[in-house]
C-alpha positions as CSV (number, residue, x, y, z in Angstrom):
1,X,26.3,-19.9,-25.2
2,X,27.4,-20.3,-21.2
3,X,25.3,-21.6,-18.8
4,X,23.9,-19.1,-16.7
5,X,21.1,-18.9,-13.6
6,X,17.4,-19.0,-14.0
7,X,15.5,-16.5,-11.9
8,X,14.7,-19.0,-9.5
9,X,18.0,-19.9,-9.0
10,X,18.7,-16.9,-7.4
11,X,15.9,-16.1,-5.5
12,X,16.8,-19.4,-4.0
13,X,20.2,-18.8,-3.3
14,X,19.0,-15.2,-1.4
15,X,17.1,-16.9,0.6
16,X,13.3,-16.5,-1.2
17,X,10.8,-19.0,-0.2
18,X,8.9,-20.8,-3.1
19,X,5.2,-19.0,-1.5
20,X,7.3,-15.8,-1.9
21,X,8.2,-16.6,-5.2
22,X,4.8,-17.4,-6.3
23,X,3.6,-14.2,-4.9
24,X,6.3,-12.9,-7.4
25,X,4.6,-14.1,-9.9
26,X,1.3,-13.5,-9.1
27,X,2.2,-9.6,-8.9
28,X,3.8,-9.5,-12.1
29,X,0.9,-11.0,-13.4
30,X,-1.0,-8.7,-12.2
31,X,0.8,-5.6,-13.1
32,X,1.3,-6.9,-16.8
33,X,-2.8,-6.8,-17.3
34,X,-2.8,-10.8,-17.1
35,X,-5.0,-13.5,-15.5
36,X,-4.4,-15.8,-13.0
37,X,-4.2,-18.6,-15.3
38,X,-0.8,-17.1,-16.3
39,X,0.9,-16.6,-13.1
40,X,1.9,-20.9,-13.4
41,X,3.5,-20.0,-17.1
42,X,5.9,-16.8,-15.6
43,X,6.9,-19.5,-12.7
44,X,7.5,-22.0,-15.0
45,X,9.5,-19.4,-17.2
46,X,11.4,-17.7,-14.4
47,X,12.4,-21.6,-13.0
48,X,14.0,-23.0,-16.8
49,X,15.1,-20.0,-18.6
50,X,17.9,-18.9,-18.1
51,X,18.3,-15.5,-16.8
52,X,18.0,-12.1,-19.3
53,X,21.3,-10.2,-20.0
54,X,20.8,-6.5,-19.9
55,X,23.4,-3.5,-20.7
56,X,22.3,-0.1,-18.9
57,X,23.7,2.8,-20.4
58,X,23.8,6.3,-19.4
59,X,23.7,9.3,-21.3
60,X,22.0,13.1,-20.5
61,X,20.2,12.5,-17.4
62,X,20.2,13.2,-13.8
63,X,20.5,9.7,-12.5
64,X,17.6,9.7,-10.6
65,X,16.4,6.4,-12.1
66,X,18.9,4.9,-11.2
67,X,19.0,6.6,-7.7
68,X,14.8,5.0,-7.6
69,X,16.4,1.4,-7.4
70,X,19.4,1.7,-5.3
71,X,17.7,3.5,-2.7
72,X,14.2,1.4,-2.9
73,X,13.1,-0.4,0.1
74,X,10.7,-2.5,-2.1
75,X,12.0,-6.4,-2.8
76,X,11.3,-6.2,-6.6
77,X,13.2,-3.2,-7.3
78,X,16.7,-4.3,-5.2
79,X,16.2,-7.9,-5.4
80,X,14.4,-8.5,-8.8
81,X,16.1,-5.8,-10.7
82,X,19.8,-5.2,-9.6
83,X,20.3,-9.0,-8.4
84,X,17.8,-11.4,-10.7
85,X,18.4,-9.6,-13.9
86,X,21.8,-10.2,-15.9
87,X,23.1,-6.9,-15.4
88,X,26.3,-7.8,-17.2
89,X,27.0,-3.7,-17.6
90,X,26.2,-0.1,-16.0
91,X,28.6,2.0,-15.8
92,X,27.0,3.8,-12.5
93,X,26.5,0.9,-10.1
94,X,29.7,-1.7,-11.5
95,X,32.5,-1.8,-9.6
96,X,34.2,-1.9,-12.8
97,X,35.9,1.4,-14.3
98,X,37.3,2.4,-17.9
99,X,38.7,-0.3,-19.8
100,X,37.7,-2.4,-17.8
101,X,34.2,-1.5,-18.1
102,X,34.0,-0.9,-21.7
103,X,35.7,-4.5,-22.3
104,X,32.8,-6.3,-20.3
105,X,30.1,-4.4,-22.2
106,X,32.0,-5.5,-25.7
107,X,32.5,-9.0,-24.3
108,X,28.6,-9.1,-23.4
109,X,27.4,-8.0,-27.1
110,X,29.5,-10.7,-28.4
111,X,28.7,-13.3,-26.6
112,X,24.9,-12.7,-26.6
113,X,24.5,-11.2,-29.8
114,X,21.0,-10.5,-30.7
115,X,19.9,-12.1,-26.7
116,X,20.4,-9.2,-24.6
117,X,18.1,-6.2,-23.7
118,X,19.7,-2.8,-23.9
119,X,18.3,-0.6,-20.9
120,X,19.2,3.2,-22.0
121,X,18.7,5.9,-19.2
122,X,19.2,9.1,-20.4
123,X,19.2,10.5,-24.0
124,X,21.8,11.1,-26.5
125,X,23.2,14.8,-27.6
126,X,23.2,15.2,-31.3
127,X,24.5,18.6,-31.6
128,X,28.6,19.1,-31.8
129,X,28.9,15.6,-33.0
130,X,27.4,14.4,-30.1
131,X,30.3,16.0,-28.0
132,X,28.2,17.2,-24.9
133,X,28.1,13.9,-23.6
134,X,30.9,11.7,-23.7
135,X,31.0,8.4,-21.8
136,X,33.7,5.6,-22.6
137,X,35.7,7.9,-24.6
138,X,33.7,9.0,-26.7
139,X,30.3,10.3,-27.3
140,X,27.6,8.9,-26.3
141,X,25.4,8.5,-29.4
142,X,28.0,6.4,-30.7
143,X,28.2,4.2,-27.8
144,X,24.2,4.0,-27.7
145,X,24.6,3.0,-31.5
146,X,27.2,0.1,-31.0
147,X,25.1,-1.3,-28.1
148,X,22.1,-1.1,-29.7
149,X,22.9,-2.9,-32.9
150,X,22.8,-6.2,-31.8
151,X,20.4,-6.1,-29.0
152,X,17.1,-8.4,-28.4
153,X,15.2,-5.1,-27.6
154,X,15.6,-1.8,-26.2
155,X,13.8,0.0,-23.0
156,X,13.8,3.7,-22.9
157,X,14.1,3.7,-19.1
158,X,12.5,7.1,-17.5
159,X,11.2,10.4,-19.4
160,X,14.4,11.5,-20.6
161,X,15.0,8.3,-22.6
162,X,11.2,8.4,-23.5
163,X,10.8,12.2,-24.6
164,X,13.7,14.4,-24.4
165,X,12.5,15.6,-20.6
166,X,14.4,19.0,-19.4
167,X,17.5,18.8,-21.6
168,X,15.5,18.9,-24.8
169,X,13.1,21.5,-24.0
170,X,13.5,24.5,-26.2
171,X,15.9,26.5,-27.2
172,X,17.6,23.1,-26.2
173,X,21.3,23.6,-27.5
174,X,22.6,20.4,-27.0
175,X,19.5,19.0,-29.4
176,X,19.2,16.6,-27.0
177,X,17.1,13.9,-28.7
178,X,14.7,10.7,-27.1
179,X,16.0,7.6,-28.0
180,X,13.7,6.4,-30.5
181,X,14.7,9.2,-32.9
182,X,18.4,7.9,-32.6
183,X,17.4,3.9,-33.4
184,X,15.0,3.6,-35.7
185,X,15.7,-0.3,-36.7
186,X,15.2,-2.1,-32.9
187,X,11.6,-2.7,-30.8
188,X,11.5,0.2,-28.3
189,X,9.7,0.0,-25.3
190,X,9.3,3.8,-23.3
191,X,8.7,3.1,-19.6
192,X,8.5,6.9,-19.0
193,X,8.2,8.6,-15.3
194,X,11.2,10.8,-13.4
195,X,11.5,8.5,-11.8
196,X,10.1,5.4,-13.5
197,X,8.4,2.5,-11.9
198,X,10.7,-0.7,-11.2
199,X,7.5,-3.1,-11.1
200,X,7.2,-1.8,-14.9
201,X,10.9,-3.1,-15.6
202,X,10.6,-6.3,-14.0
203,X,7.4,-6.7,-15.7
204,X,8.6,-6.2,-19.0
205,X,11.5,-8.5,-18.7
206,X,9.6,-11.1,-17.0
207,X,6.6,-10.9,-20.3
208,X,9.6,-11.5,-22.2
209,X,11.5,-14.4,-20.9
210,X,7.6,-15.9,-20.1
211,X,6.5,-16.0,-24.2
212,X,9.1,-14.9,-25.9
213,X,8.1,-11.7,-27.5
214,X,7.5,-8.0,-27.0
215,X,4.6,-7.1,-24.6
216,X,2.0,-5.2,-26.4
217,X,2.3,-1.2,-26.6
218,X,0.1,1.5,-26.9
219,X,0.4,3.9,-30.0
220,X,3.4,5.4,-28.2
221,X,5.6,2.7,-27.2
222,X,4.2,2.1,-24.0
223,X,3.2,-0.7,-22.2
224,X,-0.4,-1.0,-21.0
225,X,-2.1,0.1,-17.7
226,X,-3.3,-2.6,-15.0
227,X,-6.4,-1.4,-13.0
228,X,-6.7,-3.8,-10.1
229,X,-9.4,-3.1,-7.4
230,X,-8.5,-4.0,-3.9
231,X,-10.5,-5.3,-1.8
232,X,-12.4,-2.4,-0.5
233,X,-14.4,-1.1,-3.5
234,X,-13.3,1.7,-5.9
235,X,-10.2,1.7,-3.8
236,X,-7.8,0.8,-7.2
237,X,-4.2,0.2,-7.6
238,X,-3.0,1.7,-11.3
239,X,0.5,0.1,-13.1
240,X,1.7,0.9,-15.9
241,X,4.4,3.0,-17.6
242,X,4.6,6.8,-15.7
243,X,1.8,5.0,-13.3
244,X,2.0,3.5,-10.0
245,X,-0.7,5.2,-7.9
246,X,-4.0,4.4,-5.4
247,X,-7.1,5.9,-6.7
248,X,-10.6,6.2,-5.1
249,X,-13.3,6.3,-7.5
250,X,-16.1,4.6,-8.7
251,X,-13.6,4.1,-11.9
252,X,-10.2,5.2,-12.4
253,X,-9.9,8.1,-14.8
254,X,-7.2,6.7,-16.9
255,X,-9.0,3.7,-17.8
256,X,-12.1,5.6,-19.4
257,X,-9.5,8.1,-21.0
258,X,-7.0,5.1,-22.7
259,X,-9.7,2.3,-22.7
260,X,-9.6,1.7,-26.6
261,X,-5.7,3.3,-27.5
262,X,-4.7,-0.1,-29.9
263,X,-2.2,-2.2,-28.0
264,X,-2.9,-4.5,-31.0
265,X,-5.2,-2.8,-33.7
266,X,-8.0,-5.1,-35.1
267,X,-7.9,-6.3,-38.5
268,X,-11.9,-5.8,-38.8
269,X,-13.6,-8.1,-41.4
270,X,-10.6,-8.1,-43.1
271,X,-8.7,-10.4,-40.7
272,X,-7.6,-13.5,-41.7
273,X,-10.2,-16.0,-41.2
274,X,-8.7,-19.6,-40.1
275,X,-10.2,-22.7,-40.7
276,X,-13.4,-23.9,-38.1
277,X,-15.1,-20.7,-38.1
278,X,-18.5,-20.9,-37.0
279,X,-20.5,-18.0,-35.7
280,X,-17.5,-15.6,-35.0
281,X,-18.4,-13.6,-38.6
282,X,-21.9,-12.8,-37.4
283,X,-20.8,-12.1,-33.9
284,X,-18.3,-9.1,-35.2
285,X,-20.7,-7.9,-37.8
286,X,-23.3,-7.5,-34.8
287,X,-20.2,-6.0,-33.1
288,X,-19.1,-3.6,-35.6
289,X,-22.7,-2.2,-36.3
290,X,-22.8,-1.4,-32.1
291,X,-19.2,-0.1,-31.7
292,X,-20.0,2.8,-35.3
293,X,-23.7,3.6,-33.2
294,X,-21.5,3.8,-30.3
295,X,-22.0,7.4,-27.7
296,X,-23.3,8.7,-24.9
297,X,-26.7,8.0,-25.1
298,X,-26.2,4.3,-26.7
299,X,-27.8,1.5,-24.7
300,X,-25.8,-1.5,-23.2
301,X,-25.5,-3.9,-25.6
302,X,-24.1,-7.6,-24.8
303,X,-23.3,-10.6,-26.4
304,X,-23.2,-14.0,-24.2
305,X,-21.0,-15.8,-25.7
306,X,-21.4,-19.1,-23.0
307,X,-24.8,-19.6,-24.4
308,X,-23.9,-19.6,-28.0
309,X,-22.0,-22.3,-29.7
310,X,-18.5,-21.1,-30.8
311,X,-15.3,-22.3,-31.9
312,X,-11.9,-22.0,-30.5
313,X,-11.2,-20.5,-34.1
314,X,-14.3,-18.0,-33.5
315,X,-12.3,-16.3,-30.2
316,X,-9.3,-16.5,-31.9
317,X,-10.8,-14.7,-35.0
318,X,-12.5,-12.2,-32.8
319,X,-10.0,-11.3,-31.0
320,X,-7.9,-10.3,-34.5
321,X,-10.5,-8.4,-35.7
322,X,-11.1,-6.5,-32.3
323,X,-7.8,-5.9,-31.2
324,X,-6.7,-5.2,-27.9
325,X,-6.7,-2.1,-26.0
326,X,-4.9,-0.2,-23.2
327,X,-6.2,-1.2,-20.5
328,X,-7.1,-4.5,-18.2
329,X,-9.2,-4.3,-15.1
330,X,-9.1,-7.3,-12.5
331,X,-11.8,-7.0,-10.1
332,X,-12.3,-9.4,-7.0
333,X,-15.0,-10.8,-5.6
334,X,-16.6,-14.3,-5.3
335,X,-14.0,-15.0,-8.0
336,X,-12.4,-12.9,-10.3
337,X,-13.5,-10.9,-13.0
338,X,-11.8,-9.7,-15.7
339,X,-12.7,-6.8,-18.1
340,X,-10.6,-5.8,-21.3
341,X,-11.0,-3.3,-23.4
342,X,-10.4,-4.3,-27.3
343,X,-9.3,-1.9,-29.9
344,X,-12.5,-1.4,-30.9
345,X,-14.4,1.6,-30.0
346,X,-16.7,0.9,-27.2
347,X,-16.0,-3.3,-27.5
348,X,-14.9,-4.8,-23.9
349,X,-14.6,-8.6,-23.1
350,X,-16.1,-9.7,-19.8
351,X,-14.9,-12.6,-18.3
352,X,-15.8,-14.5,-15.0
353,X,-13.8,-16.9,-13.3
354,X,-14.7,-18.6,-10.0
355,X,-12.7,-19.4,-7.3
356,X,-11.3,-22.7,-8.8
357,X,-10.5,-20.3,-11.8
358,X,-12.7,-21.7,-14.0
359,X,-14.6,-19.7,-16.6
360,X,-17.9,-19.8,-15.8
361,X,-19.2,-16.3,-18.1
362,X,-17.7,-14.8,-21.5
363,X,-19.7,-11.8,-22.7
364,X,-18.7,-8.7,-25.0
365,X,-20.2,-5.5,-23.7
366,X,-20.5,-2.4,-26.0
367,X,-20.5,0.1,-23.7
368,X,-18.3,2.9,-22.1
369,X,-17.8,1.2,-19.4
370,X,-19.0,-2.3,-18.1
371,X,-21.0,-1.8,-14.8
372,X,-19.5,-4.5,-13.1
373,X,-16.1,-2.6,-13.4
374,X,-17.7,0.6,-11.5
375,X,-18.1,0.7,-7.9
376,X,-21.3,2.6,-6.6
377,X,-22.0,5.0,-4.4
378,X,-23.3,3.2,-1.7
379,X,-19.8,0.5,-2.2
380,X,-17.3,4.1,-2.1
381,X,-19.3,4.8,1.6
382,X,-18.6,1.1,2.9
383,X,-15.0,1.4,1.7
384,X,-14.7,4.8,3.9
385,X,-16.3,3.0,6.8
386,X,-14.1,-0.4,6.6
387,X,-11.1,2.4,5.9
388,X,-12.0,4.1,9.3
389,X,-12.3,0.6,11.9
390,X,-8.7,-0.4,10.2
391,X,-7.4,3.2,11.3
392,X,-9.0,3.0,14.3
393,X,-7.8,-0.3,15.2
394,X,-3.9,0.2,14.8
395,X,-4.0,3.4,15.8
C-alpha cells in the first residue's frame, strides 16, 4: 500500500501549532464521550497512522450536507474534514468530472480494498430499477453497491442517508430507501441531522484510526451523546448524532431520556468470567437486585468501589455484564468527574479524577440520575448572574 500523510502531517504543513493540535484532540475526546486520559492515545494515533481514505457518494438528497462543510467557518469542519481526511472521491466538491472521476473512485477501492470508509449522503431509489437517480452512468444503487462492497465501514451522512427524510415520505414513488435497507452485510454508522454535525464526522473517523474499531452505537446505529458542562453550572454543551446544541438546565433532557439505550448490552451473570475474579460476582448480584427494584421512589444506592478490594479482572467483568449506555457526562470542577450510564437500568459509574488526572473515587450509583451530575437551583441563579457581568462587560 503507498505511503500516505498522518493527520499531523497536515495540520503541520497548514500551519497548526502542536497546542492547537492538542486542543484537537482534546475536543474530540470530548465529543466522543471519552476521558482525558485518552486525548494522549488520539494524538498519538493522529501523529503515526496514516491518514483514513474515504469515498463520498451522492445519491437523492438536497446537498445541504455537503453545503454545511464548505460553507462552515469552524476549523474542524474545513480543515479536519475536507483537508485531513483522505477524500480520494466526491463527485460534488472534486475537480475531477466523468471518467475521470469514476476512474479515481475504481482506482481507490482497489488500492485500499477493505481500508477505506464509504461516506454515503443521500439515499438510493429502488423503484424503476433504481432509474430516478443516476450518477456515473448509471443508477445509483448500483454505484452505492460497488462502493460499498469492499469498504472498512460505511457512514450514513445526514437524515436522508439515515431514514429516508422527504423523498421517502409516503406515497413516496421513487421508494426511496435509507441506506441500511440497501447494504445489509457492512457496519453502518447513521450520523443523522439536515444538516449533520461535522464534529460527529471527525469524531467517528478519529475513534477509528485511534483503536481500530467501530465506536459504540445505540440500538439504532447511532453514535452516543456527550453531555459536557461548561463552566458555569447547568450551562451544558450536547454532541452527538442529530445534536449539537447549549442547554440550560439542572440536567439535559436527552441524557435522562437515552441514559440506559445499550451502546454495548451487558452479558448479565452470564458473561464470561476471566480468570482473577474476586469480588466483581457479588458486586453485580448486589447490582442486579437494585437496578430490577429500580423507580421513582427507590433510594440512592452506591457501591464504593475505592474501599473494596477488586481486581482489574473484577472492572473488566463488570463492565461486560453492565454494558454501556448512551450517554457520558463530563463535569468540571476541582478536577473532573465523570458519570456513565451502563446498559443496565438505573446502573451509572462515577468516577473522580483530580487535577493531575488521577482517580481518586470509583463508585456505581443506582439511581436516575447521580446528584453530582445535576446542577441546583441556587448553581442555575449564579450561572445567570456570572452570564449577566460577561454581557455587561463586552457590551
Amino acid at each position: 500500500m503507498p505511503e500516505i500523510e498522518t493527520f499531523y502531517d497536515v495540520m503541520r504543513r497548514q500551519g497548526i501549532t502542536r497546542r492547537s493540535f492538542m486542543k484537537y484532540c482534546t475536543l474530540t475526546a470530548s465529543a466522543l464521550g471519552l476521558g482525558p486520559a485518552f486525548v494522549p492515545k488520539i494524538a498519538h494515533a493522529m501523529q503515526t497512522k496514516p491518514r483514513t481514505p474515504v469515498i463520498w457518494v451522492h445519491g437523492l438528497e438536497c446537498t445541504c450536507c455537503s453545503e454545511s462543510f464548505i460553507r462552515s467557518a469552524h476549523p474542524l469542519a474545513k480543515d479536519v474534514v475536507l483537508s485531513m481526511i483522505s477524500l480520494d472521491y466526491d463527485d460534488t466538491l472534486m475537480a475531477a468530472a466523468g471518467h475521470a472521476a469514476e476512474a479515481a473512485m475504481a482506482d481507490t477501492i482497489e488500492r485500499y480494498k477493505g481500508n477505506y470508509i464509504l461516506a454515503v449522503e443521500g439515499n438510493p431509489p429502488l423503484n424503476e430499477d433504481g432509474m430516478f437517480c443516476i450518477s456515473g452512468g448509471k443508477p445509483f444503487v448500483e454505484k452505492l453497491k460497488y462502493a460499498a462492497k469492499d469498504a472498512k465501514a460505511i457512514i450514513s451522512w445526514g437524515a436522508c442517508a439515515s431514514y429516508g427524510c422527504v423523498q421517502a415520505a409516503a406515497p413516496n414513488p421513487t421508494q426511496a430507501t435509507p441506506v441500511h435497507k440497501v447494504i445489509t452485510d457492512k457496519p453502518i454508522i447513521k450520523v443523522p441531522g439536515c444538516p449533520p454535525i461535522a464534529e460527529v464526522m471527525t469524531g467517528v473517523i478519529t475513534y477509528m484510526l485511534t483503536f481500530e474499531r467501530m465506536p459504540e452505537l445505540d440500538r439504532q446505529g447511532r453514535t452516543a451523546i456527550a453531555a459536557q458542562e461548561s463552566v458555569l453550572a447547568g450551562v451544558w454543551c450536547l454532541k452527538g448524532a442529530g445534536v449539537d446544541r447549549i442547554e440550560v438546565a439542572p440536567i439535559p433532557t436527552l441524557a435522562i431520556a437515552r441514559a440506559f439505550e445499550p451502546m454495548r448490552p451487558g452479558g448479565g451473570l452470564s458473561a464470561p468470567k476471566p480468570e482473577g475474579l474476586a469480588n466483581a460476582p457479588a458486586i453485580l448480584v448486589e447490582l442486579l437486585d437494585k437496578s430490577a427494584a429500580f423507580g421513582p421512589a427507590a433510594e440512592l444506592h452506591v457501591i464504593n468501589l475505592t474501599l473494596l478490594p477488586h481486581t482489574e479482572s473484577d472492572l473488566a467483568w463488570l463492565d461486560a455484564a453492565l454494558g454501556e449506555g448512551a450517554v457520558t457526562i463530563l463535569s468540571r470542577g476541582y478536577g473532573n468527574c465523570r458519570i456513565t450510564a451502563t446498559a443496565t437500568r438505573g446502573i451509572w459509574r462515577v468516577q473522580f479524577f483530580n487535577s493531575m488526572d488521577t482517580l481518586i473515587l470509583d463508585t456505581f450509583e443506582v439511581t436516575a440520575m447521580p446528584e453530582v451530575a445535576v446542577a441546583a437551583a441556587e448553581d442555575l441563579i449564579d450561572s445567570a448572574g456570572r452570564i449577566r457581568a460577561v454581557v455587561e462587560a463586552i457590551s
